[in-house]
Each structure stands twice: as C-alpha cells, then as structure tokens.
N, C-alpha and C positions, 0 to 999 in steps of 0.2 A: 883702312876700312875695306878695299877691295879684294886685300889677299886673304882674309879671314874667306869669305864666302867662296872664294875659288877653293881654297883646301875641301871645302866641305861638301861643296858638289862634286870635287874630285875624290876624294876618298870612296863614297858609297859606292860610286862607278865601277872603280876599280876591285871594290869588296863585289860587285856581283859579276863583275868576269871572272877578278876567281873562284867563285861559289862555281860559278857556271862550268870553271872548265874543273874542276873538283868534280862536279856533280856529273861531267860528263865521260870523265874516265872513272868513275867507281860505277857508272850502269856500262860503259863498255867490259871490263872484268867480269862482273856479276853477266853479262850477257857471254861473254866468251866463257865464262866455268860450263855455265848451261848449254851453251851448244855443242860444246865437250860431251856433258853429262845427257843429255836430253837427244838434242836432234842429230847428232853424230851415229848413233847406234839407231835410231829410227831413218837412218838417209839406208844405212846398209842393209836393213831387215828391210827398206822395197825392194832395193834393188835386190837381193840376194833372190828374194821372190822372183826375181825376173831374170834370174837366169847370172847374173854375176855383172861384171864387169867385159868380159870377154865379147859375147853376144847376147843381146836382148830378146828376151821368150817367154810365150807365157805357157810352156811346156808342161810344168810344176803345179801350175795352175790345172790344165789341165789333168796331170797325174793324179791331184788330189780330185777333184770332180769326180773321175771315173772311180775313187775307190770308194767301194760300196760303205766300208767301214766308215767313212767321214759320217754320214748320213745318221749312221746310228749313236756316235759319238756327240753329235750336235743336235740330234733328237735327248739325247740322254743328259747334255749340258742346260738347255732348255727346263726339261721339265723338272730339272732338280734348283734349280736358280726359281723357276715360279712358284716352286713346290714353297722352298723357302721364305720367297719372299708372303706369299699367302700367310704362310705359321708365323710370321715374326710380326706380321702387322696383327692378325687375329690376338696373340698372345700380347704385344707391344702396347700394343694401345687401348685396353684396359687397366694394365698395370700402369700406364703414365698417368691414366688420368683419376687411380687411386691413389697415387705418389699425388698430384697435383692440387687435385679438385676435391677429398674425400678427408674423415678422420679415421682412417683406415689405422691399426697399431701398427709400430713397427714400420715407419718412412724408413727413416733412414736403416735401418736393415734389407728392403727391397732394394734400395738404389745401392749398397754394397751389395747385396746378390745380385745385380746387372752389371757391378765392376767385375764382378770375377767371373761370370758368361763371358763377358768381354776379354778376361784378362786370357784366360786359356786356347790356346792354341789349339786349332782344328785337328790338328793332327793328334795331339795330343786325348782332347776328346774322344777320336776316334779309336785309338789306341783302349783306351776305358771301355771302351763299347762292345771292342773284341774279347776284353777280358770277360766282359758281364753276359753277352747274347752271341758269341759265335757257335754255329751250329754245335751240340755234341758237348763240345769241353765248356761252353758259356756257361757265371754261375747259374746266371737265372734260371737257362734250361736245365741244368742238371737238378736245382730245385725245383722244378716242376717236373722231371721222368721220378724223383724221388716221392714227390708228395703224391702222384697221381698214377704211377707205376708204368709210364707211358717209355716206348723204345726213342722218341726221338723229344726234343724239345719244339716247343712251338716259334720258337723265335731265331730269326736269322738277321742279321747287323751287315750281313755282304749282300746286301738286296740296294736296289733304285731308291726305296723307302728308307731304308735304314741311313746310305747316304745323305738324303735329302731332310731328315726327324738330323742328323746329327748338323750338317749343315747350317739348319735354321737355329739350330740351341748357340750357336758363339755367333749369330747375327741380330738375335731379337735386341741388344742393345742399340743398336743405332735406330730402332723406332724408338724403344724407351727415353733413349737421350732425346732426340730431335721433338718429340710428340709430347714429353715434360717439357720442353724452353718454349715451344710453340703454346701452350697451356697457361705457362705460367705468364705469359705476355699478353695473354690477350684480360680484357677489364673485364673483372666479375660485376661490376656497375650495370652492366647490359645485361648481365643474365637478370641481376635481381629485380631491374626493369620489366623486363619480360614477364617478370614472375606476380610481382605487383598487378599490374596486369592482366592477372588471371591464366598463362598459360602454364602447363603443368611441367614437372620436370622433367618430364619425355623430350616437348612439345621445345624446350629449352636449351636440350642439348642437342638435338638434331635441328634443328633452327637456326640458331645462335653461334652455338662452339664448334660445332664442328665443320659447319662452313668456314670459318675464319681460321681452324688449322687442316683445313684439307692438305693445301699447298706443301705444308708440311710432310705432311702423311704421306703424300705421292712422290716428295721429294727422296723421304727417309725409304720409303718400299723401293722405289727404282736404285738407292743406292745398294740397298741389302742383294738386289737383281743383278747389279756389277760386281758384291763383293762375291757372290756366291759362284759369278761366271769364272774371277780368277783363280776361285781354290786350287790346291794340287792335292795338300798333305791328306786330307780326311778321303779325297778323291781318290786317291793311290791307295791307301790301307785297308779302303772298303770297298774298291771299284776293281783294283787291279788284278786280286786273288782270283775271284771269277769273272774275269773279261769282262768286266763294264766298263766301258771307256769314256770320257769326256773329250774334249777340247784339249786341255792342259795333260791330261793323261797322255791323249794320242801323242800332242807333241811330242811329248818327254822318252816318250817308247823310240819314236825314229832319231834318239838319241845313241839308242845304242848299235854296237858293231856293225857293220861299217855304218857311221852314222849317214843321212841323208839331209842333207840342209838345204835342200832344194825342197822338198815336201816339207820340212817342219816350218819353214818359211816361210812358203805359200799357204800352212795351216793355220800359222799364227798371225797373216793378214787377216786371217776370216774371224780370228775371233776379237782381233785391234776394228774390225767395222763392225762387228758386231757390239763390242762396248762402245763403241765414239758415237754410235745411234743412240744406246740406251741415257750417255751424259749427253746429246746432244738435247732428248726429251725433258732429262733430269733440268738441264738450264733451262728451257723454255718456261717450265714450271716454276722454277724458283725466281724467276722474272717475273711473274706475277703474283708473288707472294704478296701478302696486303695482310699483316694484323691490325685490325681496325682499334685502338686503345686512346684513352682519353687519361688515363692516369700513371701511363706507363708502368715499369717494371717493378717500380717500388709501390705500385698499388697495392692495395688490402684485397687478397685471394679470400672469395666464399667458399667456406669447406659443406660438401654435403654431410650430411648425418645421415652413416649406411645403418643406423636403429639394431637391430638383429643379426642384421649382414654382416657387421663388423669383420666378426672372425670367421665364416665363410670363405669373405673376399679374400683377408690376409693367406685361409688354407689352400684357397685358389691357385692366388699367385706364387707361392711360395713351393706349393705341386707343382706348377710348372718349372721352376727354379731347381726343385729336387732333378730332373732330368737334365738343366741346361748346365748345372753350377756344381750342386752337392754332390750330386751319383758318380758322377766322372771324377772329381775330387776324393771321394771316399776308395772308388774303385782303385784307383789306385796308390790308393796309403796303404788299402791291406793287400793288395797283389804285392807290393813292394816288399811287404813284413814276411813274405811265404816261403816256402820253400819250394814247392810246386802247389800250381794252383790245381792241378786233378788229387792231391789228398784231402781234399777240404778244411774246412778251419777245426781246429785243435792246438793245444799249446804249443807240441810236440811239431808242427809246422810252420810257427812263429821262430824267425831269422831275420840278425842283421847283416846278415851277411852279401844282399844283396846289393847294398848301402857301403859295405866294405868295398865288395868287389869294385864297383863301378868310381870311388874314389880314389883308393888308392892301389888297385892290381890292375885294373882295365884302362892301357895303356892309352885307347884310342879316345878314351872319357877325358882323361889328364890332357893330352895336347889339343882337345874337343875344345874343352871351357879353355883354355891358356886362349886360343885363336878366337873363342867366343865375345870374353870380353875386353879383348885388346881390337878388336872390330866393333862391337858395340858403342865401346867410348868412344873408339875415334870416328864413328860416322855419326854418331850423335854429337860431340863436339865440334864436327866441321859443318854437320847438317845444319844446326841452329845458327853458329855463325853465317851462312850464306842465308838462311831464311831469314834472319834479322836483317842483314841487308839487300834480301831484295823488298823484302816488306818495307824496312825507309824509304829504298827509292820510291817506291810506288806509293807511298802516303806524303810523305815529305819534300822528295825533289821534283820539282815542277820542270822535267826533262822531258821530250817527245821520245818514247820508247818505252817508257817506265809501265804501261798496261801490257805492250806485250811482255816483257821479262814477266812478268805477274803470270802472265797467259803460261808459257814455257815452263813455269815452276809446277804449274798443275796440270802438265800432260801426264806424268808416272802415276795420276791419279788411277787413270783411262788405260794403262799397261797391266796387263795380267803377270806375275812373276816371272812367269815360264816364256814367256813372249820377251818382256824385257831380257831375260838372259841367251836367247836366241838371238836378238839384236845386239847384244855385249861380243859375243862369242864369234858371230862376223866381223864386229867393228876393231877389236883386239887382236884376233890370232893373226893379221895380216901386218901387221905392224913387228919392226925388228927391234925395238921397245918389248924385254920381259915381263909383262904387267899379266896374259892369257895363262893360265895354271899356276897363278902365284895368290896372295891373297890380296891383294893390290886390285885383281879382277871385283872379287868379293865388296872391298871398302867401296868400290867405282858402284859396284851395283846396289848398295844398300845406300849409298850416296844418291842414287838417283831414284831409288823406289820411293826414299822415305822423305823426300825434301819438301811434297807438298805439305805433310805433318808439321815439317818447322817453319815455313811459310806462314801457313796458317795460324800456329800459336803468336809468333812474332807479330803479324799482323793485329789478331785480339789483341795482343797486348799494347802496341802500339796504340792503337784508336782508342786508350782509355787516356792516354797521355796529350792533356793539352797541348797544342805549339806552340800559344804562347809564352811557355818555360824554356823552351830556346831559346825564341826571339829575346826574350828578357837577357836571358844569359850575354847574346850577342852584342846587344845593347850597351850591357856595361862592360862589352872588350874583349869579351869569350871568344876564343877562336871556334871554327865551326865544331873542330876534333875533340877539343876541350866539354865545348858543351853537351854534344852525345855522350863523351865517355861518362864524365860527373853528373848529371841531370836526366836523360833517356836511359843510358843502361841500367842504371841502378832503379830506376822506376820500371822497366821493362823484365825483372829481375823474376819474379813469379810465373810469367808466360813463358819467358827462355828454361827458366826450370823444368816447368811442367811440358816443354816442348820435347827437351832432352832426355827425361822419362820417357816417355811415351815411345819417342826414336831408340832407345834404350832397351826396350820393354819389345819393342815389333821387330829387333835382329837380332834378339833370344830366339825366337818363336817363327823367323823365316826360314823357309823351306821349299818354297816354289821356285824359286831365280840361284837359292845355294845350291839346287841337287843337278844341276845343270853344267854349274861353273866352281866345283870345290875339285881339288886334286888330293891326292893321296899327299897327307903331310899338314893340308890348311882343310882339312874337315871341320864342323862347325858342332853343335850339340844339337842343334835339330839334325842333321846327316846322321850323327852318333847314333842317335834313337831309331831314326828312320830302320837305319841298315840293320841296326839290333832288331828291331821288329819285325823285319823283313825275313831275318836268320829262328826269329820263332820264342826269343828269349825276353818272354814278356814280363815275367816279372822283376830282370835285372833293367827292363827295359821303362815298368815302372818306378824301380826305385829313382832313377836318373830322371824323370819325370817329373818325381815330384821337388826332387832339389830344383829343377826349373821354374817353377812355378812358387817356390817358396823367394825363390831369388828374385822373381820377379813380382811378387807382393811385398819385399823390403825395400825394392827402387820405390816403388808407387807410395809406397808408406810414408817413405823420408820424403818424398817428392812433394805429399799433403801436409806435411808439417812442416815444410820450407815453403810453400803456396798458400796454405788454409784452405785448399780444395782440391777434389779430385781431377785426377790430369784426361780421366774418362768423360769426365761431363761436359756435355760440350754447351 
C-alpha cells in the first residue's frame, strides 16, 4: 500500500524536471537564434557609430551634425511620414467605418481594394507613377499638353508631394485594418442606447465610437508614421532623380564608393532613435487601449442606412482606391503591353515582347526569380518555425525569460531596412565565415526583418487553442513532443499558413536592406526592377512588375483557401 503512492508522487516530480529542463533549453536556442539574428548586428551598428573597435569617438557623430544635408534629409523624412500618416487616417477611417458600421454595396470588394494597396510594393507604386506624371513623358501630362495645347504638363511625381500622395496610397491599409477590428469590437448596444435616448447620430458617433476606438486610431496612425519613416524604394525612385533625400536615401547614397560607414552608422542611429520614440508612444497608447463591449465580438453590429448616400459613399472610397490600388495596377499592365510609351496607344504599339524579354532573354530576370524564391521560402519557412516557437514559449512555458524572447522577436519591428542592413554589413564582413556577399547575408536579413510577422501570426494562432488540449493529451501518456506535434500544430495550421504567406509576400517586394547587401550573382527581383528603372527601361521594367504582383496575388490566394481568410486582415 505504500509503494503505490510513492511511484505516484515520484513520477509527476520527475515529469516536471524534465518539462523544466525541456522548456529550458528550447528558450535557450530560441534565445541564442535571436541574439544571433537581432542584437548581434544592433551591438555592431553602436559601436560602428562610435568609431569601431579600435578607439571610441563620437567623431561620426559629429561629421553627421555638421553636414548641412542631414538637416534637410530629416526635415524631408518628417514631413513625408506626417504627410502620410494625416492621408491615411483621413482616407482610413471613413472607409473602415463604411466596411463596419454601414450598408454601404460592395464590403467585401473595399476590403480586397485595401488587400491590394497593401499588397503592392512602394516601389513598385512608385514606378507607375513615373509612368503616369513624370514631368514631359508622363501619360497624364502629355494628355493634358494634348487636350489643352499647353508646352509643359501640370503634373510632376518627383516632388516632396508626389512622394508623400504615393507614400500614404500602400499605408492607408493599416488604419483600414486596425480602425475595422477596433469597430467591429466595440457593442452596437451602446450606440442604440444612446440613440433611444434621443441623441442624434452625430451626437453618437462622436460620443460613443469613436472615443472607444481612438486608441486604436493613434495606434494605427503612429504605426503608418514608422512604416513611412522606413521606406527606401518609392523614396529613391521619386526622391533621388532630383536630390530629395530622406533618412534611408542619405544612408544608402554613403554607400557608395569609397563607402563611409562611419557616417552611415552614425546616420542610422538617428533614425533607430527616432523610431524607438515613435513605438515607444505607439506602446504607451496601446496600454491604454479599453473597448468597453458587453457582448463581445460575436455581437449583432447595427448597420447604418446611408438612404441616398449609398453610392456616393461606395464612389468615394473606391476614388480613392482608383489612385491607391487600380491606377498603379493598370499603369502598368498597359506600359508592360507597349512598345514605347512616347508613341501612345495604338494597336500598332501593342507587344509581348516585353513579357518575352524579361522571361526568358533578360538573363538578370532568370537568376533574379531562381534567388527570389529560393529566399522567400526559405526564410518564410524558418521564419514561421522560430515564430511558433517563440510564441509557445511565451504563452505556454511558464520559464523566467519567455517575455523577454517575446521582447527580442519585435525589435526588427522598430529597424528601418536600410538600417538593419548597415548593422548586417558590420556584423558579417568581419567574420572569416563566407556568409557577407553571398546569399546567406540575404536569408540572415529577411530572417530578421520579417520574424516579428511570424511571431505575431503564431502567437494569434496560438491563443485560439485551448491548453487544456494538451494537458489532456498529457494526461493520458502523451509525451510533451507528441502532443504539440498531433494536437497544437495541426490546430495552429491556418495562422502558420497565413504567417508564411505574408513572409512570402514581403521578400518578393523587399528592397530596403536587399539594395545594400545583394552582390552581383544573388540579385533579388526587387534589385532587378530597381536597377532596370534606374537604366530608364520602364516598360520592360513594367512588364516584370507585373508578374510580381501577379505572383504574389496566387500566394495570398492559395493562402485564403487553405485559411478561410485574408492573411492582410489583421
């Protein structure tokens, strides 16, 4: 009778030492990838800032101080970052809350016109834009010196404006997403209280809703304020031509011959403090976030009746949508078809040939895509596997360390491209390991830009999955490995999906940290376009464009019919 009981207190003891020391060598790896990936190359971009290893200075610091140009480059990163964030909450948040709150026609066609703002790549945007309004050869100018007999067109795409209108067009998504889930959360019960009541619908929505999704609103506008400070692509194609510099611009410029990584170092601390303020405001906010709902998410949404306004509203938003979504999209299906764009359209200027070229003659396209998506998959496949594991840890193992790992996985949130491949580019080239000019650098970097992405999905997914499906599992004998593999993954199966997309989808279309660290031979398809654009060949520049963009609407595709939902919505 006594040895039955002793097995049985001995056993669990035993099952949570090894749990313990299980759980504490899978957050030591998960914590060692990351300090590899994360603070390794942010230990080297201070120091490099200070002068090296050799002797400590703030030399650099100084050199950048005194150059007059810093001044206008960080005046001009500034007002393009508030420029956009202003446009994207104005535009944002009306369209969320006729997605949300309204029977507006046509939902679900706005919320796929915010996937595809979202889906297109800045650069790529911007590219469209030169086809459509660059001074002289733009088409729009040359239809309006046509219709109005005028020497010069009215419109120029290589302006502060132009920048900052193309900017805010692939950011207005992240208020539309954030300002629809904040919408749809809060109880329409309150409003109709209200309304009962006697107060008016005015008096309702500024009252009521939009106090309860402000938090929201400022969270989603500060983040559009960070995404816009790290641009490069749309920044370089519209900025560079006539000396408009940024932040990320300047960096990238003291890239070249003889490079300077004393000043680009010291440039890209200034814009690592200048984001780590803007997410430090963005958390304080999101700290206080409070939707106040009594019937949660599965509650009954009151829709308004826009009466008259219906199709107004819909021509509204969908105006807007023509500049952020269609026009760029259109612009270049038919630059692609052309043969030059100064003959105008005519049949007789309709070609596939620029569709040929760039497939199968244009050799740098062929080894582009071969390096493209043999990077994409595999940093989307490593990415998700370590974001599912550090998301377990940090929901699941009840280890002292598990918030910070959490912490570490979303600093590259707060890294601007160009910055993180500045701190890659110190932390690699010193090392007698061939990993600097190989594509090894590449995987390291898209490994660490995009991990907050798989983080993130893993984690949503995880917190829909009871623990008690473990514990059960364990229960009846399940080893720990057992039960994750057969019961959590396969239930985690939709978020890992749609996390993999998305990491998939954002190293098609990276440009900021490639144009830094690609070498002749591991060029990527955003460089290919880049450098074609650069050389002036915009319609073979389009055609490649748009197989981008096509290829990256068949991941997202397959991604919602392996999910049942979009991997943009957050």
């Amino acid at each position: 009778m006594t040895t039955l009981p002793q097995q049985a207190a001995g056993s669990p003891r035993r099952g949570r030492w090894g749990s313990a020391v299980s759980a504490r060598l899978v957050l030591g790896g998960a914590a060692l990838i990351l300090l590899v990936l994360v603070v390794y190359p942010l230990f080297w971009l201070v120091l490099g800032s200070f002068g090296g290893t050799d002797e400590l200075t703030v030399s650099n610091y100084l050199r950048v101080v005194r150059e007059p140009d810093l001044y206008r480059a960080l005046l001009n990163t500034l007002l393009i970052a508030t420029g956009a964030s202003v446009i994207s909450l104005c535009a944002g948040v009306p369209i969320a809350w006729f997605i949300s709150r309204t029977n507006i026609p046509g939902k679900e066609a706005l919320r796929t016109a915010t996937s595809v703002s979202f889906m297109i790549p800045g650069f790529l945007s911007a590219i469209a834009y030169v086809v459509l309004m660059a001074p002289n050869t733009g088409w729009l100018n040359e239809l309006v010196e046509r219709m109005f007999g005028l020497d010069q067109g009215p419109f120029n795409i290589y302006s502060l404006l132009g920048i900052t209108a193309v900017t805010s067009f692939g950011s207005v998504a992240f208020v539309v997403y954030l300002a629809t889930a904040a919408l749809d959360s809060v109880d329409s019960g309150l409003e109709q209280s209200a309304q009962i009541l006697g107060a008016s619908r005015w008096k309702v929505i500024m009252g009521i809703t939009w106090p309860l999704v402000t938090p929201a609103l400022l969270a989603s506008t500060l983040l559009v304020f960070v995404h816009s400070l790290a641009l490069f692509g749309s920044h370089a194609i519209l900025g560079l031509p006539v000396q408009i510099y940024t932040l990320p611009t300047r960096i990238y410029s003291l890239f070249a011959f003889p490079p300077d990584y004393g000043a680009a170092t010291a440039l890209s601390m200034v814009l690592v403090l200048l984001t780590i303020g803007v997410l430090y405001l963005q958390r304080r906010l999101l700290k206080r976030r409070s939707y106040v709902t009594t019937e949660g998410k599965a509650g009954f949404q009151a829709q308004v009746d826009l009466g008259r306004y219906r199709w107004p509203a819909f021509l509204a938003c969908h105006g807007f949508f023509a500049f952020a979504a269609y026009l760029p999209v259109l612009v270049l299906v038919l630059a692609s078809l052309t043969k030059s764009r100064g003959l105008g359209f005519g049949w007789d200027n309709l070609t596939w040939a620029n569709y040929r070229y760039v497939m199968f003659e244009y050799s740098l396209t062929q080894r582009a895509t071969v390096n493209t998506l043999i990077l994409a998959v595999s940093a989307a496949t490593a990415g998700i596997v370590l974001g599912a594991l550090v998301a377990y840890i940090n929901l699941r193992l009840k280890v002292r360390g598990a918030k910070v790992l959490d912490y570490l996985s979303t600093i590259p949130l707060g890294l601007p491209g160009v910055v993180l491949a500045v701190g890659l580019v110190l932390a690699w080239i010193r090392l007698p390991i061939a990993i600097y000019a190989t594509m090894w650098i590449l995987l390291i970097a898209y490994l660490t830009r995009f991990i907050p992405l798989a983080v993130r999905s893993a984690d949503s997914a995880l917190r829909q999955i009871d623990p008690s499906l473990e514990e059960a599992s364990r229960i009846s004998g399940g080893s720990w490995l057992r039960s994750i593999v057969e019961i959590t993954l396969p239930l985690m199966k939709g978020g890992m999906v749609a996390g993999w997309s998305l990491i998939f989808v954002q190293v098609i279309g990276e440009l900021a940290a490639t144009i830094l660290l690609f070498s002749v031979g591991n060029e990527t398809v955003a460089v290919a376009i880049y450098q074609r654009s650069e050389e002036g060949h915009l319609e073979e520049v389009s055609a490649l464009s748009v197989l981008v963009l096509l290829a990256t609407a068949v991941v997202l595709g397959l991604a919602r019919r392996l999910t049942g939902a979009s991997v943009t919505r957050w």
